[in-house]
VOPAGU-2260 file (C-alpha; in pm, 1 decimal, decimal comma):
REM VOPAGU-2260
SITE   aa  ch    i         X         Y         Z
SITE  UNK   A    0    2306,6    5185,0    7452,7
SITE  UNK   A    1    2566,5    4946,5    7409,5
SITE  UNK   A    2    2757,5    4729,6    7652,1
SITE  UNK   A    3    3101,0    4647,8    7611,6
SITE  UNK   A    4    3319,1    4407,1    7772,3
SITE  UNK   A    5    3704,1    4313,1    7794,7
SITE  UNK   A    6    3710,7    3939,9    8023,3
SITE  UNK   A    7    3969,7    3829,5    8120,7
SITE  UNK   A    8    4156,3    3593,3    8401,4
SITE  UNK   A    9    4233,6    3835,7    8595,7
SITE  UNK   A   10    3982,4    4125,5    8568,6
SITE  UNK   A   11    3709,5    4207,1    8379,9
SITE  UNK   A   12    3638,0    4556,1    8195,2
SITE  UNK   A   13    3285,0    4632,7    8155,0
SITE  UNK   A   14    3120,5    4988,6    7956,0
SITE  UNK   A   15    2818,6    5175,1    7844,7
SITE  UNK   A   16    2835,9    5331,0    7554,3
SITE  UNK   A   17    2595,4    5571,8    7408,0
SITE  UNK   A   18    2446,7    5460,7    7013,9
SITE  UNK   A   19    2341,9    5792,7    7007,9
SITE  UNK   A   20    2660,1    5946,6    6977,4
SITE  UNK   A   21    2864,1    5994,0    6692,4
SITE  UNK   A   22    3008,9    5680,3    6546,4
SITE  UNK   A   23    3364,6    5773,9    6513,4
SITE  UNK   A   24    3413,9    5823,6    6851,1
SITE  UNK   A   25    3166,1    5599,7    7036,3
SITE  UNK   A   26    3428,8    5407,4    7182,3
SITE  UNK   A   27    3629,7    5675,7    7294,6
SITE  UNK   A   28    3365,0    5787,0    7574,1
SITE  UNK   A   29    3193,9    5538,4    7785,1
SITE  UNK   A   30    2909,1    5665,7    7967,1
SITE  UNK   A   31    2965,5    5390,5    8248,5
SITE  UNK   A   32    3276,5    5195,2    8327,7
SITE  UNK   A   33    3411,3    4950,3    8575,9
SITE  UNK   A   34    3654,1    4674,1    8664,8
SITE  UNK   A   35    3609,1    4352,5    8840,5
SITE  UNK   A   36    3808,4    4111,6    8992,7
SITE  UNK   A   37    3727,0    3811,0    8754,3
SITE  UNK   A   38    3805,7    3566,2    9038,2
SITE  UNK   A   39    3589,7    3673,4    9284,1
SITE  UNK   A   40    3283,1    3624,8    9078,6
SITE  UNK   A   41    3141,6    3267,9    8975,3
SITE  UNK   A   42    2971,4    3386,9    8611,5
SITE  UNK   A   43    2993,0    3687,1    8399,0
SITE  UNK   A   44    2630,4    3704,8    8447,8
SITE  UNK   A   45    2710,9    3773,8    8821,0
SITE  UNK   A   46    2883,7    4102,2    8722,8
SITE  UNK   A   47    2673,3    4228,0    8450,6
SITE  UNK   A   48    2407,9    4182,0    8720,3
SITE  UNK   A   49    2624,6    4409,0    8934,4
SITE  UNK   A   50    2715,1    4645,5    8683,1
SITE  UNK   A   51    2367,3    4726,7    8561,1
SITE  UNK   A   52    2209,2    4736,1    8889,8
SITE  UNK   A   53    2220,2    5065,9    8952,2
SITE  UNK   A   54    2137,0    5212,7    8607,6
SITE  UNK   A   55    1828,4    5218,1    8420,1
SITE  UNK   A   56    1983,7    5290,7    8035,1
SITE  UNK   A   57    1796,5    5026,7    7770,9
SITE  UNK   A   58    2104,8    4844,0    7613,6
SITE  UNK   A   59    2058,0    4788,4    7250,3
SITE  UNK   A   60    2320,6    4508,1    7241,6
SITE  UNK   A   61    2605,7    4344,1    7405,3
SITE  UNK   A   62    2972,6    4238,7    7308,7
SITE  UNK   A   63    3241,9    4055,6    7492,3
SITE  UNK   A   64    3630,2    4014,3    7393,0
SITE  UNK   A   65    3678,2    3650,8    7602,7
SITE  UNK   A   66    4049,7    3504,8    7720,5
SITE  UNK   A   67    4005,4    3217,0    7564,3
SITE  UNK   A   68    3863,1    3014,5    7219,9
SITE  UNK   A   69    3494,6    3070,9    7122,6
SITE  UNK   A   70    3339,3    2848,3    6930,4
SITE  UNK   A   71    2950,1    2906,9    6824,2
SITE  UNK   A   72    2874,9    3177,8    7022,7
SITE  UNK   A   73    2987,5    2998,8    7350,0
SITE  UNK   A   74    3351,4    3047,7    7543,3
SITE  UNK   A   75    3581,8    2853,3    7759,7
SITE  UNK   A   76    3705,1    3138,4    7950,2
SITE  UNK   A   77    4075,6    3057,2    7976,1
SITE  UNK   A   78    4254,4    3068,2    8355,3
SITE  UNK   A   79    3861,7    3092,3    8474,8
SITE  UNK   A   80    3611,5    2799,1    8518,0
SITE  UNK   A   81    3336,3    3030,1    8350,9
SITE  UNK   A   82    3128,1    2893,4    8044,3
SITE  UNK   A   83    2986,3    3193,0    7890,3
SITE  UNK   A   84    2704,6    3154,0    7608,0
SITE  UNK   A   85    2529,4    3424,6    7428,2
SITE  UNK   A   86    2199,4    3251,4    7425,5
SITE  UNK   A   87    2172,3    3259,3    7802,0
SITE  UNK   A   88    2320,6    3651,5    7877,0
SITE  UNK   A   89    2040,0    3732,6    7610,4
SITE  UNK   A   90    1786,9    3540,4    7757,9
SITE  UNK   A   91    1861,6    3655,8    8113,2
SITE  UNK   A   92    1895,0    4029,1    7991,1
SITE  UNK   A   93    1692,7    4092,8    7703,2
SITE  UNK   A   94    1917,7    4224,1    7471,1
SITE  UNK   A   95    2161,1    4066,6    7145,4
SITE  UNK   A   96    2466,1    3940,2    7255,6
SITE  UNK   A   97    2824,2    3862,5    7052,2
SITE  UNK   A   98    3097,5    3653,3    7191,8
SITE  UNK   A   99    3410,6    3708,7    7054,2
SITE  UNK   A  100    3803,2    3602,2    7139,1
SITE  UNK   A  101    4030,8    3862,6    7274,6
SITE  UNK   A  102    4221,5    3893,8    6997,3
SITE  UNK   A  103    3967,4    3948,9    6733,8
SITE  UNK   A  104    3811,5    4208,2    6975,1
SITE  UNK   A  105    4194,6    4367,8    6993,3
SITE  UNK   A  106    4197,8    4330,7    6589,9
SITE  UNK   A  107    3828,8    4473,5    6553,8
SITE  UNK   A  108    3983,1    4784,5    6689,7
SITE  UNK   A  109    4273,7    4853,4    6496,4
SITE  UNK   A  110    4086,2    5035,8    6190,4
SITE  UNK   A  111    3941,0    5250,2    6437,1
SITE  UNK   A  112    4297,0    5364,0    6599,0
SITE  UNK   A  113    4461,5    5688,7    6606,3
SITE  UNK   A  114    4823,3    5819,4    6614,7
SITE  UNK   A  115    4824,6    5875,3    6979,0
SITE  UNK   A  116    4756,0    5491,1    7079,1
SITE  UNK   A  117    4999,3    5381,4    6859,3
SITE  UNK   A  118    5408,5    5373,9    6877,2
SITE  UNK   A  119    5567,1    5322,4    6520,7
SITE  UNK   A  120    5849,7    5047,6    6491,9
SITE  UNK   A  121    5877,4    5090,5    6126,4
SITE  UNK   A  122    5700,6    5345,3    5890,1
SITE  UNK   A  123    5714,6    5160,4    5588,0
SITE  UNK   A  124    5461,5    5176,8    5286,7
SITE  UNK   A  125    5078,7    5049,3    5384,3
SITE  UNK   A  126    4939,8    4944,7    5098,4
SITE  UNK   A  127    4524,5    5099,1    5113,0
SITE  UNK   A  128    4292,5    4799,3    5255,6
SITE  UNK   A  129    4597,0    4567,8    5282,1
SITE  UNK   A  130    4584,5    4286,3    5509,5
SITE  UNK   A  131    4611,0    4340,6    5878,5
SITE  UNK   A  132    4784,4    4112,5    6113,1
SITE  UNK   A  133    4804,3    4186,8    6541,1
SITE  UNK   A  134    5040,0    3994,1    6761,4
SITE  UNK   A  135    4990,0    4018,5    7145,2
SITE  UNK   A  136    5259,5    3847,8    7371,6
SITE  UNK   A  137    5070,8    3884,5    7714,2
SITE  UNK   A  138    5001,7    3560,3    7960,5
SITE  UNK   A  139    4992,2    3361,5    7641,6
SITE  UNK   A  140    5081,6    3453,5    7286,3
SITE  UNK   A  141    4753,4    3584,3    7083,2
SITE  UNK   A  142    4713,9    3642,9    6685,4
SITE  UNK   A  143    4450,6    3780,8    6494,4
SITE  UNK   A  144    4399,1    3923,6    6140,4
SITE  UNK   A  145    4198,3    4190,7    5933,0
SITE  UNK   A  146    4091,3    4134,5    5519,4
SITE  UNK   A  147    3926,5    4413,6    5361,8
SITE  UNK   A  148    3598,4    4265,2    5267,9
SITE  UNK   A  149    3464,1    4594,2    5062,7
SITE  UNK   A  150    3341,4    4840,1    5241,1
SITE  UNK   A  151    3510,7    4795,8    5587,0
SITE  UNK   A  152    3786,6    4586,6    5756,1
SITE  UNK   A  153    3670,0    4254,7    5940,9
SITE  UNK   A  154    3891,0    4071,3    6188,1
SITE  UNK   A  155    3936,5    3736,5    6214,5
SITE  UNK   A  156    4074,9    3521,2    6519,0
SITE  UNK   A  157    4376,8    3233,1    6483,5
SITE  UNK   A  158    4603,8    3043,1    6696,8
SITE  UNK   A  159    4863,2    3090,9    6485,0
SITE  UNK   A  160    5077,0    3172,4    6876,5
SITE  UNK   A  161    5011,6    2726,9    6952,5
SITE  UNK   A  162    5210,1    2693,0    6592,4
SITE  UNK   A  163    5512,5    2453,0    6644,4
SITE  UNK   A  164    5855,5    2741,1    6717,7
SITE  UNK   A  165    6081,3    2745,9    6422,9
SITE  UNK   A  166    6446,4    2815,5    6552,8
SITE  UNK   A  167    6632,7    3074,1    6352,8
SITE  UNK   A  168    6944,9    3088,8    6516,3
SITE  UNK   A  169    7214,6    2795,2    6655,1
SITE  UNK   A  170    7125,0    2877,4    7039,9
SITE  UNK   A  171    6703,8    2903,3    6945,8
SITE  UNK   A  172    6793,1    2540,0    6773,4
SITE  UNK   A  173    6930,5    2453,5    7112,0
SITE  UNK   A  174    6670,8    2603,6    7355,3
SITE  UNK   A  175    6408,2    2358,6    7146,0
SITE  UNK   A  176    6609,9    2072,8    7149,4
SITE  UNK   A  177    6595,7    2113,3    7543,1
SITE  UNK   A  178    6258,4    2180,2    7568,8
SITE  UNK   A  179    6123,6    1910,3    7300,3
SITE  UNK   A  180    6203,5    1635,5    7518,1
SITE  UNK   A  181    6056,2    1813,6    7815,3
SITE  UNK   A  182    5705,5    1949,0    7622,7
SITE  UNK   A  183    5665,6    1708,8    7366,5
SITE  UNK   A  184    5506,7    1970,8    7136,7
SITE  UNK   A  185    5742,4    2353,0    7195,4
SITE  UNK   A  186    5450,8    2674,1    7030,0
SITE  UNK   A  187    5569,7    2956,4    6978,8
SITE  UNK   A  188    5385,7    3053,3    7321,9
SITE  UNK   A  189    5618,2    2849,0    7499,4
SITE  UNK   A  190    5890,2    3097,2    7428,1
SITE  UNK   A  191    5748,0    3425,3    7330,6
SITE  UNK   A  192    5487,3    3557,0    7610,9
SITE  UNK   A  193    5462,1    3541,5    7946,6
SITE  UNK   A  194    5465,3    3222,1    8050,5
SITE  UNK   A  195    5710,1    3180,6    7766,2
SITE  UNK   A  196    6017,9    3422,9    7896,3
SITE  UNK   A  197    6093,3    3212,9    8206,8
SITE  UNK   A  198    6148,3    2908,5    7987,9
SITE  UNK   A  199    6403,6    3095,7    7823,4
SITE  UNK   A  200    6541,4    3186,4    8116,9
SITE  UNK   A  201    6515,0    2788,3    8275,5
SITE  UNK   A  202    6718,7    2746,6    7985,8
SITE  UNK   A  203    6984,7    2970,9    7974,0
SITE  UNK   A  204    7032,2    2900,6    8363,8
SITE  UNK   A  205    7040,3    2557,1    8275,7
SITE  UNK   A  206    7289,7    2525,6    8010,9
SITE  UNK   A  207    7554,9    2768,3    8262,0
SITE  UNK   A  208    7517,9    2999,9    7993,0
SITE  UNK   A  209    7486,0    3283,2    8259,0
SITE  UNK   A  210    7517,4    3315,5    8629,6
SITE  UNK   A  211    7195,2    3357,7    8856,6
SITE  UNK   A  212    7282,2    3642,9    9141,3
SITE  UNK   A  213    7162,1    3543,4    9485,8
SITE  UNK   A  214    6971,7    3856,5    9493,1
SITE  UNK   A  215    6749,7    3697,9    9196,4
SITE  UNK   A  216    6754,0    3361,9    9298,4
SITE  UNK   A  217    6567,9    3507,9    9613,9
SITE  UNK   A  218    6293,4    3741,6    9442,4
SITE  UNK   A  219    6222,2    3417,6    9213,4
SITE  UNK   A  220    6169,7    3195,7    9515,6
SITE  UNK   A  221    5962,6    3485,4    9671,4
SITE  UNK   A  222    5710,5    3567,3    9286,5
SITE  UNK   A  223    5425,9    3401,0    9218,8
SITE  UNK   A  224    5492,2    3517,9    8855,1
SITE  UNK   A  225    5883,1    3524,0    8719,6
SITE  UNK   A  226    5825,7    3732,8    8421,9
SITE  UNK   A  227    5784,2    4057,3    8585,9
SITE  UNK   A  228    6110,0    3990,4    8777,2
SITE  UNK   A  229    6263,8    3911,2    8459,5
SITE  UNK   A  230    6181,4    4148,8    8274,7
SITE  UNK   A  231    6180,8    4403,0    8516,3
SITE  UNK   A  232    6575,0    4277,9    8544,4
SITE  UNK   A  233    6644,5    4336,2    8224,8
SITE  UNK   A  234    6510,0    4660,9    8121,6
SITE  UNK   A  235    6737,2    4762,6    8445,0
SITE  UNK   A  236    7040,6    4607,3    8296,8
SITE  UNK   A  237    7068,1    4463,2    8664,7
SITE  UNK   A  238    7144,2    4096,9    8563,7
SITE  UNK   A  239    7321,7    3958,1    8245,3
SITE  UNK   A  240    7088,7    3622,6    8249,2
SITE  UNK   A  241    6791,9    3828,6    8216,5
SITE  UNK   A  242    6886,2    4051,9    7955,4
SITE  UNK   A  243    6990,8    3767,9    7757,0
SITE  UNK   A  244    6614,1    3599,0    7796,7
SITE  UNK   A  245    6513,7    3971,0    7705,1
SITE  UNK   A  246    6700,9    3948,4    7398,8
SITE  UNK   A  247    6618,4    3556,9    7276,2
SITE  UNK   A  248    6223,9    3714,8    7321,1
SITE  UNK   A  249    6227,6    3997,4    7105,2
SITE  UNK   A  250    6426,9    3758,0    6856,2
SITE  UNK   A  251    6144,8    3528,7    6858,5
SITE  UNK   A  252    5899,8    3764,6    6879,2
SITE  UNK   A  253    6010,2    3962,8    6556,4
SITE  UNK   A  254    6060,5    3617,4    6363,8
SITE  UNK   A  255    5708,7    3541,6    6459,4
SITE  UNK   A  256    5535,2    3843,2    6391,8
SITE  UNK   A  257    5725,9    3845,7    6055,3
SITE  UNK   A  258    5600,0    3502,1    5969,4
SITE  UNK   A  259    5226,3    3587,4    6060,7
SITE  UNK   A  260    5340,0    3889,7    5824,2
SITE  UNK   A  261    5420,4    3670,3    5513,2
SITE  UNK   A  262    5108,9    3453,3    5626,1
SITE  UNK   A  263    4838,0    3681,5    5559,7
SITE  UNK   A  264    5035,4    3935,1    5354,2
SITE  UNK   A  265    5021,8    4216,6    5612,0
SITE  UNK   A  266    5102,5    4490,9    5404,3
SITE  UNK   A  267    4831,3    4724,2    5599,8
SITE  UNK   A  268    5068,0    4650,7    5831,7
SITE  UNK   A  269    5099,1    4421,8    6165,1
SITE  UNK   A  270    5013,3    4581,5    6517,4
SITE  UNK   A  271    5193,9    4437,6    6843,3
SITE  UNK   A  272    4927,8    4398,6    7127,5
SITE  UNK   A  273    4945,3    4254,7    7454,4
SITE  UNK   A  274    5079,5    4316,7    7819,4
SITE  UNK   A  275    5514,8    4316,5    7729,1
SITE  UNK   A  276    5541,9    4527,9    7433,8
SITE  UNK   A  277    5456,6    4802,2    7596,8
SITE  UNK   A  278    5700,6    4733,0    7906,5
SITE  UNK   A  279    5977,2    4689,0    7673,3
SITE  UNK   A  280    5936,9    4955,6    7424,1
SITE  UNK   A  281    6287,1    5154,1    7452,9
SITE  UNK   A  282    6417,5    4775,9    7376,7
SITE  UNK   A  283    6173,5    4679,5    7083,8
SITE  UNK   A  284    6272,3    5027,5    6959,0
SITE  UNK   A  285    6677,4    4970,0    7008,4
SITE  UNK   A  286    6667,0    4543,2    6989,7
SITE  UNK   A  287    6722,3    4307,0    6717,7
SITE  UNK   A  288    6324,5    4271,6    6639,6
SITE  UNK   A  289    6283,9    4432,1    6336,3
SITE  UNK   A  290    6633,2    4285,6    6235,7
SITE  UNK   A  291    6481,5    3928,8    6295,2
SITE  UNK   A  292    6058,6    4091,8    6164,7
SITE  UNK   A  293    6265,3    4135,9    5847,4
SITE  UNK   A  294    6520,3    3903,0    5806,5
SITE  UNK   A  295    6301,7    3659,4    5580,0
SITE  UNK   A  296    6573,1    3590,9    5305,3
SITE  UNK   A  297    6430,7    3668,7    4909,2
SITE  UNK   A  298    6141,2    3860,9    5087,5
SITE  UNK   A  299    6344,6    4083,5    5328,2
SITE  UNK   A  300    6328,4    4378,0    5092,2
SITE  UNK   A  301    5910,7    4331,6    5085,5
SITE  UNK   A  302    5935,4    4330,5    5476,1
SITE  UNK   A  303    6080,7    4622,5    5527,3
SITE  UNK   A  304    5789,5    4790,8    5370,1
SITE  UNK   A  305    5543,7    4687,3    5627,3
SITE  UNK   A  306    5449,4    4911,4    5847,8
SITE  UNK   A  307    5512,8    4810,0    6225,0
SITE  UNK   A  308    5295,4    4946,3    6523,6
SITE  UNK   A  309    5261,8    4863,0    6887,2
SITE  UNK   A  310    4927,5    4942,8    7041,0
SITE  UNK   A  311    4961,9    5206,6    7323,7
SITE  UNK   A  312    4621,9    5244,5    7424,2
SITE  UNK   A  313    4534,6    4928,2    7713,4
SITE  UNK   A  314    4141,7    5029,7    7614,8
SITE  UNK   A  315    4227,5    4896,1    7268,5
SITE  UNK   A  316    4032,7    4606,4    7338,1
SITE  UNK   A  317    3744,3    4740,7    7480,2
SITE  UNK   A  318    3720,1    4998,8    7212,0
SITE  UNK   A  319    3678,4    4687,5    6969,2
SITE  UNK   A  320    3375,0    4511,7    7133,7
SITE  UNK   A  321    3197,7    4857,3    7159,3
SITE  UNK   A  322    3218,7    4822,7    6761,9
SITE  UNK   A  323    3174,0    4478,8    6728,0
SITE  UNK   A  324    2848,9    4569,7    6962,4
SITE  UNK   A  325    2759,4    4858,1    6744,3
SITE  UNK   A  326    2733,8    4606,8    6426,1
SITE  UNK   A  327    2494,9    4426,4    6598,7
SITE  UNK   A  328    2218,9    4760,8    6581,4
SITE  UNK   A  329    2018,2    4742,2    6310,1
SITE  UNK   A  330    2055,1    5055,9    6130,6
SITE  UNK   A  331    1842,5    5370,7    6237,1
SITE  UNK   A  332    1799,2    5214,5    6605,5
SITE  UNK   A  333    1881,6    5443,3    6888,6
């Protein structure tokens, strides 16, 4: 048996899977699952506690996707004050134990994806066991990549979304000279996830480029979190200031996925993760991201060759630390 796990700020994903079952599809059928409300617990060792309390399965091994960096087996969860180290879930527990960062666990998955959790942006060309690269604009903005190291894909993590934003247009040149002063150091995150679309918006409001209805002004006051109301705006077509943010975000978005492109040499192709893409698809689909994924001057021609996918399935993450779990078995066991 292996146990999988998805943490994040907000809630945590935990699953069973069976070893015994066929490979290929372990990750598509969890024997046990459940979700907890992250905040309401004090450890992750509280809720695995919880979780296997009431079943009496011998787990083989353990992995978890964590929020946040992980450095020697041990995590900062990010938005939580949890310290999670492998050492102590496998001496409390009695079984091997893998930390990993979100993203990788998002990347780990990707080899193991089908056509139905993926929407296609751009068909392109994949070159066989090309470089991978994922892209997740959720809370924050996540990377991750996959080399083909011989006889399987591994993923890698980065925080290639903390990079310093390039500007590509006159009015992105402008948002960063506003927000320099302000932040002292302007990521890519700041702009291009979701604490990064109401900073466009802060700007654009701002500057008078656009007019804030009253009816917007008041949900704002009322959220905890802007972006949904943003966004939420936009897709509507209810308010001109918020399709405009819409639009500076999938600019940004496109450049940066088509720089982490060039970076790593997707040409297996790059996969959009994360909580907006999925929101937003008709405009990802209609919008000026591939224009701006693509526009990359002598290389433009090479770009439009890479193929462009956004992960549909939300288990996607999950799926990847039930196979980053099953590498830890030693062959033959269960």
């Amino acid at each position: 048996m292996l146990l999988a796990g998805d943490i994040g700020g907000t809630k945590t994903v935990l699953a069973l899977f069976d070893v015994a079952a066929d490979a290929n599809f372990i990750a598509r059928h969890p024997i046990i699952e459940r979700t907890f409300p992250s905040q309401q617990y004090q450890s992750l060792e509280l809720i695995i506690d919880e979780f296997l309390r009431d079943t009496d399965h011998h787990i083989t091994a353990g992995s978890f996707g964590v929020a946040g960096p992980v450095v020697g087996n041990r995590a900062q969860v990010t938005n939580l004050p949890w310290v999670i180290e492998a050492d102590a879930l496998r001496q409390q527990f009695g079984f091997r134990v893998h930390l990993l960062n979100d993203l990788e666990a998002l990347a780990t998955a990707v080899p193991h994806l089908e056509g139905t959790d993926l929407i296609t942006l751009n068909e392109g060309r994949r070159v066989e066991r090309g470089a991978i690269g994922v892209i997740a604009p959720g809370t924050g903005l996540g990377e991750a990549f996959l080399v083909w190291t011989g006889d399987q894909y591994q993923a890698y993590p980065s925080e290639g979304g903390h990079c310093a934003f390039g500007p590509t247009t006159p009015l992105q040149l402008e948002m960063l000279n506003y927000w320099l002063p302000r932040m002292g150091h302007v990521s890519y995150e700041r702009v291009c996830s979701g604490i990064g679309i109401p900073n466009i918006y802060t700007f654009l409001r701002e500057t008078k480029r656009y007019p804030e209805p009253e009816w917007l002004q008041e949900q704002m006051a009322e959220a905890g979190d802007l972006t949904p109301v943003i966004v939420r705006a936009a897709v509507a077509g209810e308010a001109e200031i918020c399709s405009a943010t819409l639009q500076q975000f999938m600019e940004i978005l496109g450049d940066q996925a088509g720089n982490l492109a060039l970076t790593v040499l997707a040409t297996g192709g790059i996969y959009l993760g994360g909580g907006i893409p999925g929101r937003i698809l008709p405009q990802l689909q209609k919008g000026p991201f591939m224009k701006f994924f693509q526009g990359k001057g002598r290389f433009s021609e090479m770009m439009s060759r890479v193929p462009v996918h956004v992960i549909y399935n939300p288990r996607a993450a999950l799926y990847g630390t039930a196979y980053d779990a099953l590498s830890l078995t030693p062959p033959g066991n269960g």
